[in-house]
Structure formats: C-alpha cells, structure tokens
C-alpha positions in Angstrom: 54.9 -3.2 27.4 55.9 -6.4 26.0 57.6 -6.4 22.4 56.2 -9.3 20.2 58.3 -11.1 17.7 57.8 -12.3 13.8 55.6 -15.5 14.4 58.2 -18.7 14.3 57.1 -22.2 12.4 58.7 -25.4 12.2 60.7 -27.7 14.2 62.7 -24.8 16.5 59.3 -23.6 17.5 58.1 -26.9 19.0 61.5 -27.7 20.4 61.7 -24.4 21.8 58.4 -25.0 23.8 58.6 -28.6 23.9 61.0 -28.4 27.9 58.0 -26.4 29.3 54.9 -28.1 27.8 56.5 -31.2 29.3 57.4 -29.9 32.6 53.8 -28.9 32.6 52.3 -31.7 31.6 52.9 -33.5 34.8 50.7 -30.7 36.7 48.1 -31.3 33.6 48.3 -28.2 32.1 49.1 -28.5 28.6 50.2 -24.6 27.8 52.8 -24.1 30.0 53.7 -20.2 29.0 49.8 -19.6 30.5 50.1 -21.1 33.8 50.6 -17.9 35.8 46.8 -17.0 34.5 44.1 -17.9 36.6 41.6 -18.6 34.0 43.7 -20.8 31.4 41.5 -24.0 31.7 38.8 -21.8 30.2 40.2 -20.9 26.9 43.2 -23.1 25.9 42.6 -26.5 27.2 44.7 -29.2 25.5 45.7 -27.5 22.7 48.7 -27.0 20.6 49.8 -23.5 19.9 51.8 -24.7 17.0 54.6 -22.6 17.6 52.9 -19.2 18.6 53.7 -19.4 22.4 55.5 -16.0 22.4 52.9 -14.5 20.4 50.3 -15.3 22.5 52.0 -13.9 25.5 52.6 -10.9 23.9 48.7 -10.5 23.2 47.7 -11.6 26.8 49.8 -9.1 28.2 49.6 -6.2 25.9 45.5 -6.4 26.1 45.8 -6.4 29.7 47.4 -3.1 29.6 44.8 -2.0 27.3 42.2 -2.3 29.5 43.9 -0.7 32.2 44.3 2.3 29.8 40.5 3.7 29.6 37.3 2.3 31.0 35.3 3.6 27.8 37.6 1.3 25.4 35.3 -1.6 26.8 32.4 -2.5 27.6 30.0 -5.0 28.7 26.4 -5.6 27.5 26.2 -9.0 29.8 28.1 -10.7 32.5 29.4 -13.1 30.0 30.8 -10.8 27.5 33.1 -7.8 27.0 32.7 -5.7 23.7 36.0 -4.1 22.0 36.4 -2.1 18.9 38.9 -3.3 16.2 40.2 -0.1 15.0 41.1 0.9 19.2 42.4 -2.4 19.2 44.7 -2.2 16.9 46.1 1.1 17.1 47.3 0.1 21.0 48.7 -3.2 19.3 50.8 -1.2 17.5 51.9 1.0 19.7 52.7 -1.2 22.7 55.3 -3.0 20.3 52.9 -5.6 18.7 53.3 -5.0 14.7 52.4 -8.6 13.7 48.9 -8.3 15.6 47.3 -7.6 12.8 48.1 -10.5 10.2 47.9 -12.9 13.3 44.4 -11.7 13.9 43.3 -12.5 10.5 45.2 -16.1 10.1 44.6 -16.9 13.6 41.6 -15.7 14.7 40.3 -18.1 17.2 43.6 -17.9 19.1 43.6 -14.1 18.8 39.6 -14.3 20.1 40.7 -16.1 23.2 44.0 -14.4 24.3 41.6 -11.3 24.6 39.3 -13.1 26.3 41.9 -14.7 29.0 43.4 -11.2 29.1 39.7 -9.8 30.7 39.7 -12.6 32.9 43.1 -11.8 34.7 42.4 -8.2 34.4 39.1 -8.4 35.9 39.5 -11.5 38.1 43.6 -11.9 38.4 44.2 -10.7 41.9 41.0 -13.0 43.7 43.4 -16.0 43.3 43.5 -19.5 41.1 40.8 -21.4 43.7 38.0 -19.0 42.5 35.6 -20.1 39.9 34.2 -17.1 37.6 32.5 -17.8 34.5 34.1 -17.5 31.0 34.5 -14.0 29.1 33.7 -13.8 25.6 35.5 -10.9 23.8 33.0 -10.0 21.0 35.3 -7.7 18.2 33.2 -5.3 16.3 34.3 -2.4 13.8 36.0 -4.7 11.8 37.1 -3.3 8.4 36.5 -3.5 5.3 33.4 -5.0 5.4 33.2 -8.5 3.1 30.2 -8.9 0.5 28.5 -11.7 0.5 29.1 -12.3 -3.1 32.4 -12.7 -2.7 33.0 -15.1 0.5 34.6 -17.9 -1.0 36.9 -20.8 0.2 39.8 -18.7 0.6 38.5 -16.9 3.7 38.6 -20.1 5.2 39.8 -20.0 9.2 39.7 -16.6 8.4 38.1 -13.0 10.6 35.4 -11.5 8.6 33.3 -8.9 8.5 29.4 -9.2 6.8 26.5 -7.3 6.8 23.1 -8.5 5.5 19.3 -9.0 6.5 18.4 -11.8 8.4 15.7 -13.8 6.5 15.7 -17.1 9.0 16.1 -17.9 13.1 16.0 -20.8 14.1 15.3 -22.3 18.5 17.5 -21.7 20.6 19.4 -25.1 21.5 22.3 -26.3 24.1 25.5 -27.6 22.2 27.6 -29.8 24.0 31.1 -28.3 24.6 32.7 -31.0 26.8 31.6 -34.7 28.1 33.2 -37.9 29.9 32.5 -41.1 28.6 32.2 -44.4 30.8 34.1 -47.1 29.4 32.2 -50.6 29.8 34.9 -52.4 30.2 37.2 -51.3 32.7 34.8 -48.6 34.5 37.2 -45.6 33.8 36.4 -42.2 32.2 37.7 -40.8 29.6 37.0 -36.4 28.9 36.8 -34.9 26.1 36.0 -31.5 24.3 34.3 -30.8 21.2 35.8 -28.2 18.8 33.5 -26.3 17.1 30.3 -28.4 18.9 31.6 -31.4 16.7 30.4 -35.0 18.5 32.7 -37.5 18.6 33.2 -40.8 20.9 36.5 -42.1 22.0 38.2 -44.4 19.4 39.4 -46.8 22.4 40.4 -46.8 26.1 43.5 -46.1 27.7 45.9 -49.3 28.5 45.9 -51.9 29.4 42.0 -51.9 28.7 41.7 -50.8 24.8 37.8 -51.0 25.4 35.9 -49.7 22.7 32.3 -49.9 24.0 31.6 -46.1 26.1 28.5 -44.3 27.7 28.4 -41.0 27.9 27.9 -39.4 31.4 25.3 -36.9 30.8 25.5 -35.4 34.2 29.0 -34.2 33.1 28.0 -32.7 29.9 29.0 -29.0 30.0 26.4 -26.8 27.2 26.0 -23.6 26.2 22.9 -21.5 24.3 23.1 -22.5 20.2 21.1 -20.5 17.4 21.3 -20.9 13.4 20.2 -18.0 11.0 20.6 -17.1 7.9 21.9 -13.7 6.6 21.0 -12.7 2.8 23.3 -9.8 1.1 21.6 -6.4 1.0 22.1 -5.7 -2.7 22.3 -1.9 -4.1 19.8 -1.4 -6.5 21.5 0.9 -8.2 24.5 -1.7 -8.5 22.4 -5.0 -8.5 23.7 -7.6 -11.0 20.7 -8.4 -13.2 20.1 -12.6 -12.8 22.1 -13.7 -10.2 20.3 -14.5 -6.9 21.0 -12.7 -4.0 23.8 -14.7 -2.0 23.1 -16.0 1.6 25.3 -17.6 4.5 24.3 -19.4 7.6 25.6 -17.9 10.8 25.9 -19.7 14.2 25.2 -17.6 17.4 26.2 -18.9 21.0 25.8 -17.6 24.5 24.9 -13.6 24.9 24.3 -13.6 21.3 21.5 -15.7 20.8 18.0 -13.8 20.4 19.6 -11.0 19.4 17.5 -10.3 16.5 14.4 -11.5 14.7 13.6 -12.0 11.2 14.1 -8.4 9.3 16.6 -7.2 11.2 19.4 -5.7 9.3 22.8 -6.6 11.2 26.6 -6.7 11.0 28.2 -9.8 12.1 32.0 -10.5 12.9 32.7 -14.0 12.6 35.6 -16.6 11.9 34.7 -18.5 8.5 34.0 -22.6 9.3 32.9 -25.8 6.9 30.8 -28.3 7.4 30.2 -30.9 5.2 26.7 -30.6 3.5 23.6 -33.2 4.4 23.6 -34.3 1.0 26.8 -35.8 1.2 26.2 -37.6 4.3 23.0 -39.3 3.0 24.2 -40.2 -0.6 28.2 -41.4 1.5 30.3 -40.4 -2.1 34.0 -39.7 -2.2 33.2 -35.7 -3.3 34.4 -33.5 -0.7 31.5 -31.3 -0.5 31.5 -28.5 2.2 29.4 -25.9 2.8 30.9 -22.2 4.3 28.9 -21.0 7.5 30.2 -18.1 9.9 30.8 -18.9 13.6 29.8 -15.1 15.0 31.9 -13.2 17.8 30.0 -10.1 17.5 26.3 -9.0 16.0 24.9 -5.6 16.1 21.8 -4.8 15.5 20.6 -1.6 13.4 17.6 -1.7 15.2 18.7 -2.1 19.1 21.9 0.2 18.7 22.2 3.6 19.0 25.9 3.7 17.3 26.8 5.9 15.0 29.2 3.5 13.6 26.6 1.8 11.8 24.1 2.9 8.7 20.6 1.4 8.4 20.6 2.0 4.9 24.5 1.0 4.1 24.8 4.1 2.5 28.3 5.8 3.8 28.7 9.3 4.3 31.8 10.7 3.1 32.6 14.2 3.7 32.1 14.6 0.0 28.8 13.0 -0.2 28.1 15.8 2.8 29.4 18.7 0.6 27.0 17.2 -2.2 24.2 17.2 0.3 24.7 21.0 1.4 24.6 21.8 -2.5 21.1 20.4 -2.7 19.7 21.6 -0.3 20.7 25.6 -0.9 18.7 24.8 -4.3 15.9 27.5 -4.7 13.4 25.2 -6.3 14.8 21.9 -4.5 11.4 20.1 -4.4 10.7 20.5 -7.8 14.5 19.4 -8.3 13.9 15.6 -6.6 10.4 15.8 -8.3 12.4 15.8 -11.7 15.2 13.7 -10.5 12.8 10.4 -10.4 12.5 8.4 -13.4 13.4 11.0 -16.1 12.6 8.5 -18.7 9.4 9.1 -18.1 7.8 12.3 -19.9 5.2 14.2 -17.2 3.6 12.5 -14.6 4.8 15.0 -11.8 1.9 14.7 -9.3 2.5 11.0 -9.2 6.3 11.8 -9.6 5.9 14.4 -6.2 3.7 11.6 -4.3 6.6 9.2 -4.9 9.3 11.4 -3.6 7.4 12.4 -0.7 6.9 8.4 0.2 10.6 8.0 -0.3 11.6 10.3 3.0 8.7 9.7 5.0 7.0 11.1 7.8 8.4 11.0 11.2 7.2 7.5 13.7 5.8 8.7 17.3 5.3 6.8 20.6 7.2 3.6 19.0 9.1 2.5 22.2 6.4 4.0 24.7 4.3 1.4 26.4 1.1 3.5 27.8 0.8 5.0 24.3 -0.4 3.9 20.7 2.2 4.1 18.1 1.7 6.3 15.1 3.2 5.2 11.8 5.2 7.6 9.9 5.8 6.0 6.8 3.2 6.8 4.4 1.6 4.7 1.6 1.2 5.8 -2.2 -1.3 3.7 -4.5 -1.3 4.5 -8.4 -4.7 3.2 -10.7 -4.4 3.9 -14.3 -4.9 2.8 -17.5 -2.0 0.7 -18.8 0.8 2.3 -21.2 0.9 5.0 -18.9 4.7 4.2 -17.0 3.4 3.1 -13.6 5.4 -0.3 -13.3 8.3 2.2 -14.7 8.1 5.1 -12.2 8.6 1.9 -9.1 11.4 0.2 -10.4 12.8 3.5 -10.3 11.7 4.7 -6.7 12.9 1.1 -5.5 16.2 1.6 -6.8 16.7 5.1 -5.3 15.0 3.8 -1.8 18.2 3.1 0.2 16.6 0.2 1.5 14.1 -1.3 -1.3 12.2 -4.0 -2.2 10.1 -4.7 -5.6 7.6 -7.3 -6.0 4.7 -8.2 -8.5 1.9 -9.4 -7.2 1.1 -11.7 -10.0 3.3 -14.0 -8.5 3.4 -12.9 -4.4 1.3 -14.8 -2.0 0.2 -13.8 1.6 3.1 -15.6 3.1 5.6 -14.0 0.6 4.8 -10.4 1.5 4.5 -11.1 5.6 6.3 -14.2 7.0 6.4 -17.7 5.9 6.8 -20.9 8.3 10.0 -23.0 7.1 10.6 -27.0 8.9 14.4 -27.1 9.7 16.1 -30.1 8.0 16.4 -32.6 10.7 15.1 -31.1 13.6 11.7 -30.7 11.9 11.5 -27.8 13.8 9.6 -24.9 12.1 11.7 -21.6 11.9 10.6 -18.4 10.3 11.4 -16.7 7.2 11.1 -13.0 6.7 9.0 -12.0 3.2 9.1 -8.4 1.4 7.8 -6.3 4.0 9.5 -7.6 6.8 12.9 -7.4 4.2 12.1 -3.3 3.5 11.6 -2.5 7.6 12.3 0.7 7.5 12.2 1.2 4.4 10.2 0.9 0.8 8.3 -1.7 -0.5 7.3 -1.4 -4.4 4.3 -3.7 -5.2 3.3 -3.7 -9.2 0.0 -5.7 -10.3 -1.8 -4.9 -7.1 -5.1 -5.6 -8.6 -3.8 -8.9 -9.2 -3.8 -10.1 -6.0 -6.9 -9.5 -4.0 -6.9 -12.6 -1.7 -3.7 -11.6 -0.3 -4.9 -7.5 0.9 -6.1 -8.8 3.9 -2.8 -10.1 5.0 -1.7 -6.1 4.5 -4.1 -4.0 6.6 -1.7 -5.0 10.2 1.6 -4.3 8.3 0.2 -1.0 6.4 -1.4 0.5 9.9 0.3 -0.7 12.8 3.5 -1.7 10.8 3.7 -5.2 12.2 3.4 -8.7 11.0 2.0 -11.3 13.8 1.6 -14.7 13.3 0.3 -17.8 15.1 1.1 -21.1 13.3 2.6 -24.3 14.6 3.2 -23.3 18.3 4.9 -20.4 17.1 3.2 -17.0 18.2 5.6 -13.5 17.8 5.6 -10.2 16.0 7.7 -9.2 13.6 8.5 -5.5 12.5 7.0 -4.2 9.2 8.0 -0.1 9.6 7.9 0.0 5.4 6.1 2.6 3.4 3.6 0.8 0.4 4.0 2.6 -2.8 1.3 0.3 -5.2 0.4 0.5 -8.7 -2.6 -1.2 -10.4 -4.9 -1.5 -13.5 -9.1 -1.0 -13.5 -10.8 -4.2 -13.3 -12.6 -3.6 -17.0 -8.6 -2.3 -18.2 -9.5 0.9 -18.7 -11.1 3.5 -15.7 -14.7 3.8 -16.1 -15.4 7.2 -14.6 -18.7 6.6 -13.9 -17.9 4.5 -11.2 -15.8 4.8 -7.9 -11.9 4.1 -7.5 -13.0 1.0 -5.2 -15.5 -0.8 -8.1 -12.7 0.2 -10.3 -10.3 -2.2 -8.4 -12.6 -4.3 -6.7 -11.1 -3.3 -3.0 -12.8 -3.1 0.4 -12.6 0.4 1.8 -10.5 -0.8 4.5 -7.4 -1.1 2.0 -8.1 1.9 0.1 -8.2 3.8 3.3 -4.7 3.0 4.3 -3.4 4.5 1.2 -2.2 8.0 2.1 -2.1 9.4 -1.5 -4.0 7.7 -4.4 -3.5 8.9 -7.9 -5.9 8.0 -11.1 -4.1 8.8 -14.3 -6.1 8.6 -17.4 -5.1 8.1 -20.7 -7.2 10.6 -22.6 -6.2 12.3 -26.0 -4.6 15.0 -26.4 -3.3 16.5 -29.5 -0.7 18.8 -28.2 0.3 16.1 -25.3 0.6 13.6 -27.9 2.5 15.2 -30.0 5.2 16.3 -27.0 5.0 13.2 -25.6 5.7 10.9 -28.9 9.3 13.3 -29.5 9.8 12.2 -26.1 9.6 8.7 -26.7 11.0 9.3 -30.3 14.1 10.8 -28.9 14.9 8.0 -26.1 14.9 5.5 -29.4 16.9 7.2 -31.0 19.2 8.5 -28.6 19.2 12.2 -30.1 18.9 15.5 -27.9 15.9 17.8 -28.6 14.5 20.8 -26.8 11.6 20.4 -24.7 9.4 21.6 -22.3 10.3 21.3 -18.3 9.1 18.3 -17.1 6.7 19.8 -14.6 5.0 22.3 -17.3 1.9 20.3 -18.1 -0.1 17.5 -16.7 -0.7 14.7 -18.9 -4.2 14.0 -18.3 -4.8 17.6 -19.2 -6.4 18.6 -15.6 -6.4 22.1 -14.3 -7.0 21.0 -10.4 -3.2 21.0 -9.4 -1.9 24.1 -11.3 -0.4 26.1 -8.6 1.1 23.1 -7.2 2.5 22.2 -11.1 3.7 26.0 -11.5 6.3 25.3 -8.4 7.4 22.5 -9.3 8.1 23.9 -13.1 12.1 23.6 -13.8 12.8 25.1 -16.9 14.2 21.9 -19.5 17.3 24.4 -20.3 18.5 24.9 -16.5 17.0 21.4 -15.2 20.2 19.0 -14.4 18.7 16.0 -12.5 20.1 14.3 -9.7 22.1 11.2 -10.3 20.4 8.2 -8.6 23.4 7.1 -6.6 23.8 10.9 -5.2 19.8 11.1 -5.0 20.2 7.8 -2.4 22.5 8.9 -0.1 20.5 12.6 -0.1 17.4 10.5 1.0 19.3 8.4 3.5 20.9 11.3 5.3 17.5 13.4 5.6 15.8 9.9 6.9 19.0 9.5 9.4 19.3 13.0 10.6 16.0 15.0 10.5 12.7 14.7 12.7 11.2 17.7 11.9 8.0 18.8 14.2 5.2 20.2 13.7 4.3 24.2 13.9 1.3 25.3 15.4 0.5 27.2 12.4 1.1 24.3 9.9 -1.3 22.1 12.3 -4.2 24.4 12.0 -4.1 24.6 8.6 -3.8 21.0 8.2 -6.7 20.8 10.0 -9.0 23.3 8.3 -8.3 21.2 4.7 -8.9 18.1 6.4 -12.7 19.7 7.4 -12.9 20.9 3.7 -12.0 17.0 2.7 -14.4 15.7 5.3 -17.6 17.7 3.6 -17.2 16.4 0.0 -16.9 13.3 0.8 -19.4 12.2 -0.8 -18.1 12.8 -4.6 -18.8 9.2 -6.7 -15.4 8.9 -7.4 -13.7 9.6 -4.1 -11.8 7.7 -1.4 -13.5 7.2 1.4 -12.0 10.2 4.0 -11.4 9.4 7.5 -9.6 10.5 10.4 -6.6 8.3 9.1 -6.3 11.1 6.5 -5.6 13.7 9.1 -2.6 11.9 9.8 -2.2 11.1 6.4 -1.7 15.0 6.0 1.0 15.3 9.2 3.0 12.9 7.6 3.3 14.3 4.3 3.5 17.5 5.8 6.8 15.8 7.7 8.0 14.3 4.4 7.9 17.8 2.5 10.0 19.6 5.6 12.2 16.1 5.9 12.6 16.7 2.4 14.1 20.2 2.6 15.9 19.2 5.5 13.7 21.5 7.5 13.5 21.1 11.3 9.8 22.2 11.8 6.9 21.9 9.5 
C-alpha cells in the first residue's frame, strides 16, 4: 500500500513537480505523476495540482487496492457511474497509510472526486491498453457524515463536501451543458480548445502568435455536452423543533449525467455535493460593484427515499438510536397502550378522546397494497379524518398538535390555500422561460400527514382533492407539461357549519355545503357539539382555569367522559380510561420516533377472523344508511374499516390484525 504524506504548499511543492510537468509537457500531458493511467485526459486535463502531486498518487493507488478488496464495497447503478460509501472509504484510507484523506476530502473535494474516479477507470479498464476509448466514471460518494442543515450552509462551506437532506419542491428540463469546445479564429484559420470549469462559457481573450486575433467562431461539431438538471431542495423542518418566523431555507442543486431524472417534485432525498457560487441575475442586469453571490450545490450523489431500499436512510429523518429502541419496547409492553397515545395527543386539550383516538389512528396508518403492481389497482392505506363542530371547541388545536407529532407533516389553512397550493403549481424559469413544477402541501407530506384547518372555507378548491385523497396522486396537464406526481398523505381536516353552529336537523353535507363525493373519502368523520352541561362545564372551566394559571389540580382521566355528553361510544371510552393519578403522557419528540418506527417496520395483515367481522359491521352500516344526519356509506367504507383496523394493530406493533 502506498503511504501518503502531510499535504506540502508553497514554492518547494511547485519546484518539486515543476522537472516533470515540463518534461511532460512536450508529450501534452500536463500532470506528469498520472501518465502511467490510461484514463488521465478524462479527469485532470490542464490543471494545476497546486502542490498535491504526491497526494493524489497516494489516492489513485490506495482506491485501486480498495476495489480489488471486495466486490460488495461498490457498486454500479449505470455504466457511467460507480457508487461508494464514505464511512468504507475512509476506514481503508486509514488503514492503507492514508491519514490525511480525510481533511483533503473535505478542502479538496473535486480533486478527491476525480482521483476515485481515475482509480475505477484503471481498475476496471487498466490492462486493455492507452489506445482504447471507454467512457468516463463518475464516483458518486454517499453516507457522508454528519449531515449539514440547510439553515446553516453558509459562505464558509465554500469549495467544500457536504452533506444535505431536504424535499424537492422544483425540477427543472433536462439540458446539455457544454464541457469542452474549439473556437475558429477568423484571422489566421487556427483552433484554439478549451474546457469549461464548472459549465462556465467563456471565449478566447486572443490567438496564439504571431496572429493575436480576437474575432473566434465556435466549432459546434466539436462541442463535447453532457445531461444538465436544476432543482431546488427545501429543509425538512422538525415540528417539534421548528423556529417560529423564519422561512424554511432552500438551495439550488445542479444534477449531471446518471443523476438527472432521479426524482420528481415531493421526493424527499439526500444529496452529496461540493458547495459552488454563482453570481446572482440581479447583479448582472443592474452591472454594480456589490459582489453578490448566490451558494448552489454541484451533486455527486442523490438518493432517493422513495427508489431505495437502504437501510441507511429514514423517510421520516427520525434516527433510531438504541435508546430510542429501548424507549420503544417500553411502550409497547404498556397494558392500556392505546389509551396511552390516545392521551399523549394534545393534552392541553380537556376530553375530546373519540376525535383524540381518530387522530392517532390517522397518524400510523393503514398498510398500501398493489402500489408497484401493474395488472392490479392500488389500494390506499393512509386514511382520512374530517372534524365539523362548533367553534371554541379545540379543533384547529388538536392539528397543530397531530402535525407536529407526524414525523413528516404539513399544516395549512384553507383560508388562504388555493388549488395549486395544495397539488402542484406551474413556475416559468427565469430566462429559459421554461415552465418547471413546484410541489404544494400534499405532494410536500408524501407519505405522510397533511393538516388542513378552515376546510369549509375553501369549497372551490375540493375538487382538486378527490385524485390525491383516493388514488393518492396529483396529475397535471398545463403548458406542454403532462406527469404524475405522488400524493401517498393521509387528510386529517377540520371545519365549522355553514350557519356557525350544527343545525341537527339537517345532514353533515348541508351543514358544510360538500358534494358527497368529498365526504365519502373521509374515512372517519366526527361532529362535536357544543351543548351545556353543568357538570362538564364545571370540569372543563378548572381545566382551562388551571392551564392560566399554571397550578396542578386533581382531575378526572382524560378518557372518563365525553364532552358532548353521548352514551353511543361508552365501551370504547371505558378502554381507553387512564386514571389522571397513573396517566404520564408521552413526550412528543418520543411519541414521533414511536410513530416513525411502527410506520417503518410493521405491515400487519389481516386475520380471517378480523375480516369477517369487519364485514358483518360494514352490513349493519350499509342498512341505516339512511339516518338524516349520516354520511353517505359505500363500499369505500369497507376499506375504510381494513385500514383502521391496520392502524390499531400498526399501532400496537401487532403483526396481524
């Protein structure tokens, strides 16, 4: 193995090369200590390696030996590309003598990129000779550790190796960028070469001597290109951690080759990347002295949450320690563990435990069937929750606090949410005028929860939710542009009665003024009425008395007593009733992670004893329907049953139903 040595600057370095590089030069091959390597010319051509010539040997031969180690250290998704892991990597750097890897890596990435990439080359294409042309080899470097927030990229990761994960909210086309191109001088008739770092155009100043022409045309025919994609990445901020007022931070990120098309608006991804500038369009117009840049990310590797199967990655960022494990194996031996989580949500909020069990159940979800099957018709697993009521009553409370336990969660009013908002909106690129697409709320909470408060308020736009609520997909077809986008989110709604208060003489859908198509997608709908009570009053205002004043009283167990008074759900009440003296809720940030893990890990199925009961109360639903303040009941709420059924086992991290 070959020992590397501390990195050496200054004016010894460049003399110390300076002999070879010269020697070289009259072959024309600039990097003289890479000449042995058949595929040079495609990864340092005419460059300065300021002083690092030893270094990059080192590299070039230590990640040769690396492949040769194991066949499962590499691999590769395309012809064009090879994938590594950082932390495999690294470990072999060190060991093979290499201790400065690391720090070189992260000051030098771009060199450190293409040593491993040359490295490939020879060890895959070495011993077929100098004569034969093979395409380049991209090394794409994932696992890289720890992973940045987008918050805090600033101006001193500059030509620096990062590591991001976000949602992508924007793709733009797919383009060619020019990498290399000769120029025709009009003078003299010569050519001149030249290649563009970083895709950056720019003409010769003047022609070689004795010419000094200044007048070129550039030879498109020679014009070498390769595939070019822009999007734009927004943080994924923890709702439990969010910072109230600032604006979610977002970065543009630059794809190229194998890596273009490799999401779509939605998609939660991770991408490695080497931090660039470009100077901002407002700068260029206006032509001021203000050096104005803007950051962007130049990727080298992207995975996708929803095209891998690694377990390196989390769809819900939430990391699973081996104490968050032990944590999790402590709830779940809980006796009374539904009526745990059904207490654990929004505690602020006195009663309420149907609505408060509905909620929970929407948080873990149902299990999705037939989703990657062509001959078959998917079946949604995520089910929706819609909550009418008179106001006062804690509804827009009870989803601020389910989106903030939802490890992936989104919370919109739809006072101020339009069609395009909630599904997908058409953007024109600056300068291209291209249109590009821009994800909204539901295509944000894929796979996840999507709180919308006001729902009444926004009748014109429920149309635009029966594809995403049933088939769990957004298409569009505007300007050219026909696709599909993924909407895999569970709906958990609140609104008001038309009149603002719930006329019981008429039905929940002239209460709200909704077709029955809408209503009908709703998997569990809730009225809560604010009637009075003397004895609920009376508990309920030392509730509220007590979180004024801050001061501890006893009371009852939260699931001792509906609100509205009702005597239809007792049996379900009485097992969910926690004593107040032995109930100690969740935490949110622990309640999150439970909820990730069961949504990760368990796919519970369905018993043949659980289906035919299932099926008998479906019958029994099915005969009354025609009660004047019922939902309509259709075969949707068969499944509607399955999947809560799912949700309850998920719940209890139960494998069967």
């Amino acid at each position: 193995m070959a020992s590397a040595t501390p990195p050496v600057s200054g004016n010894g370095a460049g003399n110390g090369a300076g002999n070879g590089a010269g020697n070289a030069a009259g072959n024309g091959i600039a990097v003289s200590p890479l000449e042995k390597y058949a595929g040079r010319a495609l990864y340092f051509h005419d460059c300065d390696l300021g002083g690092k010539e030893e270094w990059v040997l080192s590299v070039v031969k230590d990640a040769i030996a690396f492949y040769g180690l194991d066949e499962t250290l590499f691999e590769m998704p395309t012809d064009v590309s090879v994938s590594l892991r950082y932390p495999d990597l690294k470990e072999h750097m060190i060991r093979a003598g290499n201790p400065y890897f690391e720090d070189m890596f992260d000051e030098s990435p771009g060199l450190a990129i293409n040593c491993l990439g040359l490295a490939f080359y020879e060890f895959m294409f070495g011993g077929d000779g100098e004569d034969q042309k093979w395409p380049k080899i991209n090394a794409r470097v994932f696992g890289y550790t720890p992973i940045l927030p987008l918050k805090n990229l600033k101006s001193f990761y500059m030509d620096k190796f990062v590591c991001i994960r976000g949602t992508v909210i924007r793709m733009g086309e797919v383009r060619p960028i020019v990498l290399s191109l000769e120029f025709h001088c009009d003078k003299c008739g010569g050519r001149q070469g030249l290649q563009f770092q970083n895709g950056k155009y720019e003409a010769p100043m003047a022609c070689t001597p004795p010419c000094k022409g200044r007048v070129f045309v550039p030879v498109r025919s020679t014009a070498v290109t390769e595939d070019w994609q822009v999007l734009r990445i927004q943080e994924r901020m923890e709702s439990d951690l969010s910072e109230s007022g600032r604006v979610p931070r977002s970065v543009q990120v630059e794809l190229r080759n194998d890596l273009v098309d490799s999401c779509v608006p939605g998609d939660a991804v991770t991408v490695c990347g080497i931090v660039r500038v470009m100077s901002t369009d407002v700068e260029r117009r206006k032509k001021t002295d203000k050096g104005v840049f803007l950051l962007y990310l130049d990727a080298v590797s992207l995975m996708n949450d929803r095209r891998t199967v690694s377990q390196n990655l989390d769809t819900y960022d939430v990391a699973e320690s081996p104490q968050d494990l032990l944590a999790i194996q402590t709830i779940a031996r809980e006796p009374n563990l539904f009526g745990l989580i059904v207490n654990s949500v929004c505690p602020g909020i006195y009663g309420q435990t149907l609505v408060k069990a509905g909620l929970s159940l929407a948080l873990f979800g149902g299990c999705q069937k037939y989703e990657n099957e062509v001959n078959k018709v998917a079946i949604r697993g995520d089910p929706h929750v819609l909550i009418v009521g008179d106001p006062g009553l804690g509804k827009s409370q009870m989803l601020q606090a389910i989106h903030r336990i939802a490890p992936r969660g989104v919370y919109v009013c739809g006072s101020y949410s339009s069609s395009t908002g909630l599904t997908v909106t058409l953007v024109r690129e600056k300068g291209s005028g291209d249109h590009t697409l821009e994800a909204g709320a539901l295509v944000l909470a894929d796979k996840g929860l999507c709180a919308i408060d006001e729902f009444d308020k926004m009748s014109r736009e429920h149309a635009a939710l029966l594809e995403a609520m049933e088939q769990q997909s957004i298409s569009i077809a505007k300007a050219g542009i026909v696709c599909t986008l993924p909407a895999r989110a569970s709906v958990v709604a609140a609104a008001n009665p038309v009149n603002g208060h719930y006329d019981r003489s008429k039905s929940v859908a002239e209460n709200l003024r909704m077709t029955p198509a809408i209503l009908s997608r709703f998997d569990l709908l809730y009225v809560i009425l604010d009637k009075p009570n003397e004895e609920m009053d009376r508990v309920l205002s030392e509730h509220v008395m007590s979180l004024h004043s801050g001061k501890k009283r006893k009371r009852r167990a939260m699931g001792s007593q509906r609100p509205d008074g009702e005597t239809s759900g007792v049996s379900i009440l009485q097992r969910l009733y926690i004593d107040r003296k032995d109930l100690d809720p969740i935490p949110p940030k622990l309640l999150r992670k439970y909820v990730a893990y069961a949504r990760k890990h368990v796919k519970p199925a369905l018993s043949v004893e659980a289906a035919a009961k299932l099926q008998k109360f479906y019958l029994h639903l099915r005969q009354s329907y025609k009660s004047s303040d019922g939902a309509p009941v259709t075969t949707r709420q068969l499944e509607s049953l399955i999947r809560l059924a799912e949700a309850r086992a998920k719940l209890e991290l139960r494998e069967t139903v």
